[in-house]
Backbone as a ProteinNet text record, in pm:
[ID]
protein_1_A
[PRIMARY]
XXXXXXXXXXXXXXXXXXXXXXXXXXXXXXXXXXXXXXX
[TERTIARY]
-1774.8	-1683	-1537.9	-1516.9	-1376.4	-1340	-1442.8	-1446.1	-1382.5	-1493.5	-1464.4	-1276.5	-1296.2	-1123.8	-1048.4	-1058.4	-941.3	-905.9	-1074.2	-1059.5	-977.6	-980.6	-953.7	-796.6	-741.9	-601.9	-539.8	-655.8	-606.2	-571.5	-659.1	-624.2	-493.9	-495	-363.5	-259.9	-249	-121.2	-58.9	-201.9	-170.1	-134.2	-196.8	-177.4	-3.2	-9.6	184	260.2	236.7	307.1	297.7	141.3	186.7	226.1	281.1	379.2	527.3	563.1	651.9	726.6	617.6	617.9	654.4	586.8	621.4	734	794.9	904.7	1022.6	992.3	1090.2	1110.4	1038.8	1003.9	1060.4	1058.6	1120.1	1312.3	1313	1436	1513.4	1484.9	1486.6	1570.5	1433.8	1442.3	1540	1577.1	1643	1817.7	1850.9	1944.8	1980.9	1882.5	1890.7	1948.7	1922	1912.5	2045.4	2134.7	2259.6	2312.5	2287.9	2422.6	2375.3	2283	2247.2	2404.8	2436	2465.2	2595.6	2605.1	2783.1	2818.5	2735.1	2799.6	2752.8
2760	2846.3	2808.5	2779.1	2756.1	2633.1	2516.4	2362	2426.4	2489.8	2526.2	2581.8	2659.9	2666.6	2638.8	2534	2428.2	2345.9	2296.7	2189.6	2243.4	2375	2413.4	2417	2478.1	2448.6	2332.9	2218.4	2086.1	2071.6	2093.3	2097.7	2165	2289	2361.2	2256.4	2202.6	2154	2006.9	1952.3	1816.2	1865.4	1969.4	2029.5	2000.4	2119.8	2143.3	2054.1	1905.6	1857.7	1739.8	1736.2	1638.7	1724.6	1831.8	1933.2	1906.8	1915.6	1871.5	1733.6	1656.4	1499.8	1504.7	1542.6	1495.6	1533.1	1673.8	1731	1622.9	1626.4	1516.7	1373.8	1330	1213.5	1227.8	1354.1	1405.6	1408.8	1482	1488.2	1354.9	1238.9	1099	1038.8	1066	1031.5	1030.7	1209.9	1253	1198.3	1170.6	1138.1	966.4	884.8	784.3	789.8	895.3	853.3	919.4	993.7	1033.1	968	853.8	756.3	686.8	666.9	548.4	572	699.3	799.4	726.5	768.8	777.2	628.1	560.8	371.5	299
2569.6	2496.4	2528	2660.9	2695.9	2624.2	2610.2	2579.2	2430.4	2326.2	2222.3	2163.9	2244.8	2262.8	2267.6	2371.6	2394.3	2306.5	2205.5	2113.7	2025.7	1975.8	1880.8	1838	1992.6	2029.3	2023.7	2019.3	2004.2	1840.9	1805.4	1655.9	1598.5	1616.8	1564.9	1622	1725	1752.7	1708	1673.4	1627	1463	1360.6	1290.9	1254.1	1346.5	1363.1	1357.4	1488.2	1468.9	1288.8	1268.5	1174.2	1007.7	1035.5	934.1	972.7	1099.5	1138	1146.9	1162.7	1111.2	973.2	886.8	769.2	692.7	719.2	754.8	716.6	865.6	927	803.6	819.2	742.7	586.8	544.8	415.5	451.1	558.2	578.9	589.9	639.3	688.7	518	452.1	333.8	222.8	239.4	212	215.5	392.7	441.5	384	390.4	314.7	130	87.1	17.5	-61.1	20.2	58.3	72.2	179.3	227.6	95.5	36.1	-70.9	-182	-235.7	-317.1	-271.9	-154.4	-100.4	-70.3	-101.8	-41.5	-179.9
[MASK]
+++++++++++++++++++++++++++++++++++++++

């Protein structure tokens, strides 16, 4: 049960971060494509 748990916690967090990853990766994009605009 504890094993069960833990895995599970593993999940939500890799979850999170790859929301946060992609996020990011949008924002990145974004910023590129700003300076693209401005140069």
């Amino acid at each position: 049960m504890i094993y069960y748990h833990f895995s599970e916690h593993i999940v939500n967090e890799l979850y999170i971060l790859k929301i946060i990853d992609s996020s990011h990766f949008l924002w990145v994009i974004n910023r590129i494509k700003l300076v693209d605009k401005t140069d």
